[in-house]
N, C-alpha and C positions, 0 to 999 in steps of 0.2 A: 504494500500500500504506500503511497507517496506521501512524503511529511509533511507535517501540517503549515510551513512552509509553502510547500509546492501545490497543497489542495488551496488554499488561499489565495493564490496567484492566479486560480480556476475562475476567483468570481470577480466582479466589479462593483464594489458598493456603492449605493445607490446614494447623491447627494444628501446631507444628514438633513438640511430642510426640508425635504420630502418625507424621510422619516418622521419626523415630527409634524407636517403636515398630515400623517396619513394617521395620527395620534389625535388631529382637533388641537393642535397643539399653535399657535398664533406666532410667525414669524417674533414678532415685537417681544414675544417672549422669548431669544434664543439668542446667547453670547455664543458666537461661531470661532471653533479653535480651528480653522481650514475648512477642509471637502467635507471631512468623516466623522468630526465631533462636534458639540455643541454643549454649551449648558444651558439649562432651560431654569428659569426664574421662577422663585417660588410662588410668586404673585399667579402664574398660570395654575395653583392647588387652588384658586378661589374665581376660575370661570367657572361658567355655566357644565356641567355634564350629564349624561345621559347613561354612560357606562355604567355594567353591573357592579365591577371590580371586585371580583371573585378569589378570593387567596387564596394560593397554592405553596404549601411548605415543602422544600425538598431538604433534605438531611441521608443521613447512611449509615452503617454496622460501623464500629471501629475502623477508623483508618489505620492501614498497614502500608509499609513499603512498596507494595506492589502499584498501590493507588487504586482507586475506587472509582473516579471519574462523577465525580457527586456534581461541576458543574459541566461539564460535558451533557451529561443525561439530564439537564437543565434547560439547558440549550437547546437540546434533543427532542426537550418534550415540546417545550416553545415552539416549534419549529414547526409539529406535528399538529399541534393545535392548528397553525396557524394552516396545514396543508387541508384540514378538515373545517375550513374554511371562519375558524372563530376570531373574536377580534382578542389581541395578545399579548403582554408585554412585558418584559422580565426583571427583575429586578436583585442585582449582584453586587458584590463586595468589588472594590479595587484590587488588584494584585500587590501587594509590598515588594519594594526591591529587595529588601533581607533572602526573603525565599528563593527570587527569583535569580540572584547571583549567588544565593548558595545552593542547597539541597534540590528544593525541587523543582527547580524551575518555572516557566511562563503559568501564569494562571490564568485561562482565557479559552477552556475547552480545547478539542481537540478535533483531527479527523475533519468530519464536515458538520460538526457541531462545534463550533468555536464561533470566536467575537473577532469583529475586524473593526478597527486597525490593531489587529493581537500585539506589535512589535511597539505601537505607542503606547499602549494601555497598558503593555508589563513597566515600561521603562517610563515614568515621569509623568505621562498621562495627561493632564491639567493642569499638575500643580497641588492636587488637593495635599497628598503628603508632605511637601515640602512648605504649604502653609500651616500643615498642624503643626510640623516637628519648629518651627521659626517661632510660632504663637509662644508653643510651652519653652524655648528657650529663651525667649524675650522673658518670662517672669521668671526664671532660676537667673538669670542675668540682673533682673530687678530684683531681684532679696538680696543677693549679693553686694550689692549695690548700697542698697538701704542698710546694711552689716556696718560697710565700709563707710558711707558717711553720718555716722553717729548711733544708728542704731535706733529711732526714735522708739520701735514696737517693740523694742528687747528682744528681739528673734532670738533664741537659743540657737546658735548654729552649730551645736549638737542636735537638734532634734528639729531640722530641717527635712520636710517628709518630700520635698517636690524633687524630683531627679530631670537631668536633661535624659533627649532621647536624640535618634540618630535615625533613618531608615534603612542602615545596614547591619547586618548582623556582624558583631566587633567583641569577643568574648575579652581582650586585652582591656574593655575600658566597665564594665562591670563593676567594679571598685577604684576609684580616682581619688587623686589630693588634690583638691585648685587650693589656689590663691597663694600657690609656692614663689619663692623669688623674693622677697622681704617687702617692708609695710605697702609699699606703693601699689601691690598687686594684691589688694585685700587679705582679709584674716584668711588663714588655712585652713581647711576643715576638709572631712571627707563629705566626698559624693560621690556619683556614680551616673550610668545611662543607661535605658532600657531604650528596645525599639520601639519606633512612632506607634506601631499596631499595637502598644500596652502602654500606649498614652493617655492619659484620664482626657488631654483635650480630643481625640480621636474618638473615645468612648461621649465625650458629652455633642461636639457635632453630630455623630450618626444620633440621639437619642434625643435632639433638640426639634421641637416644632417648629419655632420660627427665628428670625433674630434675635429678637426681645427675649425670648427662652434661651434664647445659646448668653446671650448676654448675662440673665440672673443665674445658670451656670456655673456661669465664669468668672461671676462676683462670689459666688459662696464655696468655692472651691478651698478645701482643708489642706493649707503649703508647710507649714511649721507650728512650735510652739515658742510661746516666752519665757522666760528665765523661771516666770512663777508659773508656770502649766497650761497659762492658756492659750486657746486656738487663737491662730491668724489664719485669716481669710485673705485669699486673693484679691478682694476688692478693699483691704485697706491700704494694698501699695497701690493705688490708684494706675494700674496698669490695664484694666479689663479694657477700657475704651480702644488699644490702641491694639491689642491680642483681636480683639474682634473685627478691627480693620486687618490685619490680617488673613482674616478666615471668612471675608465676607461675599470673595469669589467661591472660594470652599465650602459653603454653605448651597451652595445652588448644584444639584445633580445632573450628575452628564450622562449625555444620552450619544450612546452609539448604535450597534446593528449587526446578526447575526449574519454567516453565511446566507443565507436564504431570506435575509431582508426582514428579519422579524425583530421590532425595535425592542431596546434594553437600556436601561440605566442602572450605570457601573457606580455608584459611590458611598464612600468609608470603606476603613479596613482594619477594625479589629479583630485580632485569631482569637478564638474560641479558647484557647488554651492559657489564655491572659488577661480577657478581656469578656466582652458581651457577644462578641462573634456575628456579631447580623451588619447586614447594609442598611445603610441609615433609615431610618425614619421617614423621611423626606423621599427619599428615591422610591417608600415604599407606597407608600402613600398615592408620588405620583405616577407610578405603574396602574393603582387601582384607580386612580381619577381616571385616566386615557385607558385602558381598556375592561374589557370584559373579564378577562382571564388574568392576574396579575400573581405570575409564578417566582417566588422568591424562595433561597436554601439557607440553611444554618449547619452549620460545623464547625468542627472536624465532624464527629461522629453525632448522633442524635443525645447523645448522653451529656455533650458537651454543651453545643450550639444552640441547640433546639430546646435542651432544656430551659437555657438562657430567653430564649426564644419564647417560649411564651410565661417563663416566670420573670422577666424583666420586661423585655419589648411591648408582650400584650398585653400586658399587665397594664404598664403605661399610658401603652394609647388606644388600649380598646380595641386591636386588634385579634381577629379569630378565625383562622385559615380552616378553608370548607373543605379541603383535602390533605393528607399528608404522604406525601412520597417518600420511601425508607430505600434508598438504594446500595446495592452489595454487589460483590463479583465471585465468581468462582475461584479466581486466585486467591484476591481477599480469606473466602472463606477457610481456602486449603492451607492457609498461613494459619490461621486461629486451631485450624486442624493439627498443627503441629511439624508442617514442610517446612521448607528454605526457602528463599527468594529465589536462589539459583536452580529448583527442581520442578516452579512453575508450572511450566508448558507442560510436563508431562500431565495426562489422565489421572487424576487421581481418587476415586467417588470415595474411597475410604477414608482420608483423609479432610475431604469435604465433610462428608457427615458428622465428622468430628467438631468440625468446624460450625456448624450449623446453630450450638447452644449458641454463639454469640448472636445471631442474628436471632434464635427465639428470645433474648433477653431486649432487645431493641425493640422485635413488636410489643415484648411487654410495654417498654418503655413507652411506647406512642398510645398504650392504651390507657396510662397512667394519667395523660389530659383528656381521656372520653373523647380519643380519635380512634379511626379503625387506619391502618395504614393500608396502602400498596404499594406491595414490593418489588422493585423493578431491579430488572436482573441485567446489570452491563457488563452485554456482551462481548468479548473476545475471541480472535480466530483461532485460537488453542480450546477452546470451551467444549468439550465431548457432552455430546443429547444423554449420556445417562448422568452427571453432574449434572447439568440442565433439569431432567424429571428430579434429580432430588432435591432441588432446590423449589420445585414446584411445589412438589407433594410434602414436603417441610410446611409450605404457606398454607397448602389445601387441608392442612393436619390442626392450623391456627385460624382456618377460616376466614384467610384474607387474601385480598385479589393479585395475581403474581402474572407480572408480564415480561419475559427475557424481551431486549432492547437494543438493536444494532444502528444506532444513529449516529456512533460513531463510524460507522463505514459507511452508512447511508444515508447521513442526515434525519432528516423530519421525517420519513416514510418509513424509517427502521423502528420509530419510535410510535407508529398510529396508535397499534392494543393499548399502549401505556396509556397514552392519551386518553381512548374511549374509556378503560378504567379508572382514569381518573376523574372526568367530567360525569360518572356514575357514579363514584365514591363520594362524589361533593353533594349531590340530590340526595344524600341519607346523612348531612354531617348533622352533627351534636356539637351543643356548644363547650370549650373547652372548660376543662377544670384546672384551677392552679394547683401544684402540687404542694404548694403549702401556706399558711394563714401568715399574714406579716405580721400578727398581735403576737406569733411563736419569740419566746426567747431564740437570739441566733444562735447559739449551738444547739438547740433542738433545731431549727431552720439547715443547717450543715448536717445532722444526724438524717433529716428526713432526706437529704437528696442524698449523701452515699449508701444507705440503706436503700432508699425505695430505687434510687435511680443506677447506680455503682454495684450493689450487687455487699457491701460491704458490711461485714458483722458487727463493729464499732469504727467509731470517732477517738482519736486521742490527741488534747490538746498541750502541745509543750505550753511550758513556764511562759513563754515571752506571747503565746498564744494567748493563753487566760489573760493574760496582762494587758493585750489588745482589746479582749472582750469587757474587762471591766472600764477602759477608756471612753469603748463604742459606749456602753449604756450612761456613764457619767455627761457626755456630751449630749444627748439624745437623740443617738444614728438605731437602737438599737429597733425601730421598726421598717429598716431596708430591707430588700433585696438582698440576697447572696447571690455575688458570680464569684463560682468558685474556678480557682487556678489550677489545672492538672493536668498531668502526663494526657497526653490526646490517644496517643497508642495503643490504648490499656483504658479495660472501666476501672479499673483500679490508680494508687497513683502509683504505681510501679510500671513502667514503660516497658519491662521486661514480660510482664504477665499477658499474655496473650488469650482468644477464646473466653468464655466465662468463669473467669475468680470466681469463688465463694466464699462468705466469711471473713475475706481479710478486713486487716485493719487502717482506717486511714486517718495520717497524722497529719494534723494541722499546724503548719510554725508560725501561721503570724494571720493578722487580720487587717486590712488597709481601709481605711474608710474614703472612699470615692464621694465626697457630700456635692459634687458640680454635677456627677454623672449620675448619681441619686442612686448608689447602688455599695453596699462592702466586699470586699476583693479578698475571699480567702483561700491562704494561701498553703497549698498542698506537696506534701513527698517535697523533690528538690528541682519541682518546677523553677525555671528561670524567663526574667522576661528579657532578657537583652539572649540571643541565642548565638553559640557560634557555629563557626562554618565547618565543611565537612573535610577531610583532606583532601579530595578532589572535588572543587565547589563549581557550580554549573558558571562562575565567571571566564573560567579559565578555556572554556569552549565556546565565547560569544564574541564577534569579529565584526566588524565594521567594511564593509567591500571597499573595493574602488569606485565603484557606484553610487556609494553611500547609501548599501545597503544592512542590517542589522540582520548576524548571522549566529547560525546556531542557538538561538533563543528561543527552545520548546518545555 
């Protein structure tokens, strides 16, 4: 099969003011980055519409090495939708450079299910990363500042909670000393950097409704304390005004275009594994304004993303997806069965069925919100028809609808069954249930999701843990949200544990209170949010032509 490269080369995308014409979408509303981007202003979420805006959550089994293609078969379905003649519009995360020059490369689909312009939209995009990561460095810049010249709020610079961030993965700068070099270069203190995707400003843009909202955000956001224990807010170093010029192109979602012309807006990019893990608010919103069918995904796995997903996101904004797609692969599975990454391709149904407890733990999971899932199976040209039956009859044994999916080699038409099954599964949705009450103390809040969600036997909180949790309740965060921080790998937080754990135990070292992003960040096993790179990082295969063309970036 030809690389996604050379199948991309196959199409001509279609002017992006057509696309967003063919949305109800109003020129006057469209900031144009060239042919094939656009952002489209928020002011178009308050014309007139007609659409149903029908939500569609796509999520997957644990992600494994092998990949899963959760938005491929996104893409895939969109696509199918659209060949079945519905009106359709998708709604996706940004790709981070981190991943995309390290481990796993371009994030933008695959085959002939992918987004174009795939090679701008891995690399730079609009801009929107590099207005979050400038925003949250402008106010680690401004405390620093306010340190050095007198100190008016008594900032503890011991107990400075805001870090800069980078959008590369940099394991060398994870623990830092600034302000070295004598008095002139401010007081010394440790700090450190996490990447842009486990930026509280990244998590409060995607979760913000409008400016005014990103704005009181960004005013209440918890940066340090003072010498005598209390919080400082962001909004007494009187910097918010100038973060949110900043991010005020970054607020508006962009809108590109599938192989097959089926419109999508690509923005925010928090991982799942640090963060809230959905695309913004905004983007989601304006998929369901412009169409009928407004298909959006959460990940890494459904445990992570999706749970986030509708115990943060819907929660929020009153969001309640009529269908839930839970997608898996045969490789996938044969991994959780207990194979190699290197033994793959071969057949293996024995090892598949091994493999299968993890994905019955995920339909658990999607019934845990009083959804039914469909399980859509992406397809591979190694995938043997008796893997295939068992992967079936696994679903047909849980009573949920299962459709194998070849729209990675076929686009939209590989993916129709998924489709008709899914615009089936939406005519019988039930409205969600959260899985747990915000009135819970949060470590009962933390015990219900590695229990109900995780698969795990207890909760154990280090010293420094507890010590977070009697903060959260002093201050009064303790009726948040939990996003909790965890190996993505693994329902467990051991990233080594593959298949379905049972029983184990999951340690909690610490508790961050996110008060801009309106949610507490705990934090699991030896999750890290700044990530480093792999010994052979996908940079080291990405080449620039003579043509000025962007090579090897899949």
């Amino acid at each position: 099969m030809p690389s996604d490269v050379e199948i991309a080369r196959q199409f001509k995308p279609r002017p992006i003011a057509q696309i967003a014409l063919s949305l109800g979408i109003d020129e006057d509303d469209l900031l144009l980055y060239g042919r094939e981007i656009a952002k489209v202003n928020l002011r178009a979420l308050g014309r007139p519409s007609a659409k149903k805006g029908r939500l569609v959550l796509v999520s997957a089994t644990t992600p494994t090495a092998a990949g899963e293609g959760k938005t491929t078969t996104t893409i895939g379905l969109g696509q199918a939708l659209a060949q079945l003649g519905e009106s359709v519009c998708l709604a996706l995360r940004e790709p981070s450079l981190g991943p995309c020059l390290g481990m796993k490369g371009g994030a933008t689909g695959g085959g002939y299910s992918q987004l174009l312009p795939a090679e701008r939209i891995n690399l730079h995009f609009t801009g929107d990363f590099h207005a979050v990561t400038s925003a949250n460095n402008l106010l680690s810049a401004i405390i620093d500042n306010h340190i050095y010249h007198g100190n008016e709020l008594r900032i503890d610079p011991r107990q400075i909670l805001w870090r800069r961030v980078m959008d590369l993965n940099d394991r060398s700068l994870r623990h830092i000393v600034v302000g070295l070099g004598g008095r002139g270069q401010g007081p010394p203190r440790e700090g450190g950097f996490d990447i842009t995707a486990a930026s509280e400003v990244m998590a409060m843009l995607c979760l913000a409704a409008d400016q005014q909202d990103l704005r009181q955000r960004l005013e209440r956001t918890l940066v340090a304390y003072s010498y005598e224990g209390e919080p400082i807010f962001a909004g007494q170093l009187g910097v918010t005004g100038a973060m949110l010029a900043l991010l005020r192109d970054a607020l508006h979602p962009n809108l590109v275009q599938t192989l097959e012309g089926v419109p999508a807006f690509v923005h925010g990019g928090p991982f799942a594994n640090i963060a809230h893990g959905c695309n913004s608010l905004a983007a989601t919103r304006m998929a369901m304004h412009h169409a009928d069918w407004a298909i959006t995904e959460a990940g890494f796995g459904f445990d992570l993303g999706a749970e986030k997903f509708f115990d943060i996101k819907c929660r929020l904004a009153g969001l309640d997806p009529e269908a839930v797609v839970l997608v898996t692969t045969a490789r996938a599975l044969k991994m959780h069965g207990g194979k190699k990454k290197t033994e793959l391709l071969d057949p293996d149904p024995a090892a598949l069925a091994q493999g299968l407890e993890n994905l019955d733990k995920h339909i658990e999971n999607v019934r845990r919100f009083n959804k039914q899932p469909v399980v859509a199976l992406n397809r591979f040209a190694g995938d043997s028809d008796a893997e295939i039956a068992l992967v079936a009859e696994r679903c047909a044994r849980h009573g949920v609808p299962f459709a194998p999916a070849s729209h990675h080699a076929e686009g939209g038409r590989g993916a129709l069954e998924l489709a008709r099954l899914v615009m089936a599964a939406a005519e019988g949705s039930r409205p969600y249930a959260p899985l747990y009450d915000l009135a819970l103390p949060v470590a009962e809040k933390v015990r219900v999701i590695c229990r109900e969600i995780y698969g795990a036997g207890d909760v154990a909180f280090t010293r420094q843990a507890e010590k977070d949790l009697r903060q959260v309740e002093r201050l009064g965060y303790a009726g948040l949200p939990v996003c909790v921080a965890k190996a993505p790998s693994s329902l467990s937080d051991d990233p080594a544990l593959h298949g379905r754990p049972r029983d184990f135990e999951v340690t909690v070292r610490g508790v961050d209170i996110n008060a801009g992003a309106g949610f507490l960040v705990v934090l699991t096993g030896d999750i890290l949010r700044m990530p480093g790179l792999p010994k052979s990082p996908a940079a080291e295969r990405i080449d620039l032509s003579a043509e000025g063309e962007i090579l090897g970036l899949e």
